[in-house]
C-alpha positions in Angstrom: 0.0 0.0 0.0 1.5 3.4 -0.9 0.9 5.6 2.1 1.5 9.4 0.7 2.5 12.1 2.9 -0.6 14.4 4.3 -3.4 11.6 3.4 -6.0 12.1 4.8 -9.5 10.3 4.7 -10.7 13.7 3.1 -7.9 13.6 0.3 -8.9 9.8 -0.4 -12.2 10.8 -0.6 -11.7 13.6 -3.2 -9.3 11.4 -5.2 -12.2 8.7 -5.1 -15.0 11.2 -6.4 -12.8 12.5 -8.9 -12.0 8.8 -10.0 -16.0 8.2 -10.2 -16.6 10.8 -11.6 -14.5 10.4 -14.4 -15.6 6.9 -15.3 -18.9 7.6 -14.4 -19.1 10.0 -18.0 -20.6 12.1 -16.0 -19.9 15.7 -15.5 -20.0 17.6 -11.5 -22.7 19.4 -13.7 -24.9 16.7 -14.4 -28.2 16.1 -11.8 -30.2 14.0 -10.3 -34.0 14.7 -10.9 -34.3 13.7 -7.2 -34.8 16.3 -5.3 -32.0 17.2 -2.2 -34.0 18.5 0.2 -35.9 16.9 2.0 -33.8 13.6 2.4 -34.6 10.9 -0.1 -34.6 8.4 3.1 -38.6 9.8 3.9 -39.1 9.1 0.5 -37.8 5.8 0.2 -39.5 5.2 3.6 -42.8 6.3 2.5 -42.6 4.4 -1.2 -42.2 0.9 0.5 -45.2 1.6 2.5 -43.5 2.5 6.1 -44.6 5.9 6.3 -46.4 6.4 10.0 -44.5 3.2 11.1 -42.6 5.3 13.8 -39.4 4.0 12.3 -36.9 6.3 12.0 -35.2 7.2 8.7 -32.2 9.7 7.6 -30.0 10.4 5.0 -26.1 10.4 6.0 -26.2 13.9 4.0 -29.3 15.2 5.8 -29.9 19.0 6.4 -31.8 20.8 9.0 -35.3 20.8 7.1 -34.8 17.0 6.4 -36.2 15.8 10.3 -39.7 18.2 9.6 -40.0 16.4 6.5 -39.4 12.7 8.0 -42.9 13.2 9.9 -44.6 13.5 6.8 
């Protein structure tokens, strides 16, 4: 394993992206038609029928206005 100077799990990270991105044939432009906000997880939550279930759901990336939204 080549261990470079100053790696971090951030800089691995970015290099992975970049790497994904790049095969991917995608662009940093390109969209999803999903939208960000809320978090997808209520959705998901709410298309396999859970929604009122009292389980809880998140996204990893999850904003502020994400929890309201979870209640749904």
């Amino acid at each position: 394993m080549d261990i470079r100077k100053n790696e971090s799990a951030l800089s691995l990270g970015i290099e992975a992206a970049e790497q994904a991105i790049q095969k991917s044939g995608l662009s940093t432009e390109d969209r999803s038609p999903m939208q960000a906000i809320p978090c997808a997880a209520s959705l998901f939550q709410r298309e396999l029928g859970l929604k009122g279930s009292g389980i809880p759901c998140f996204d990893v990336d999850t904003t502020c206005y994400s929890l309201p939204m979870a209640f749904l």
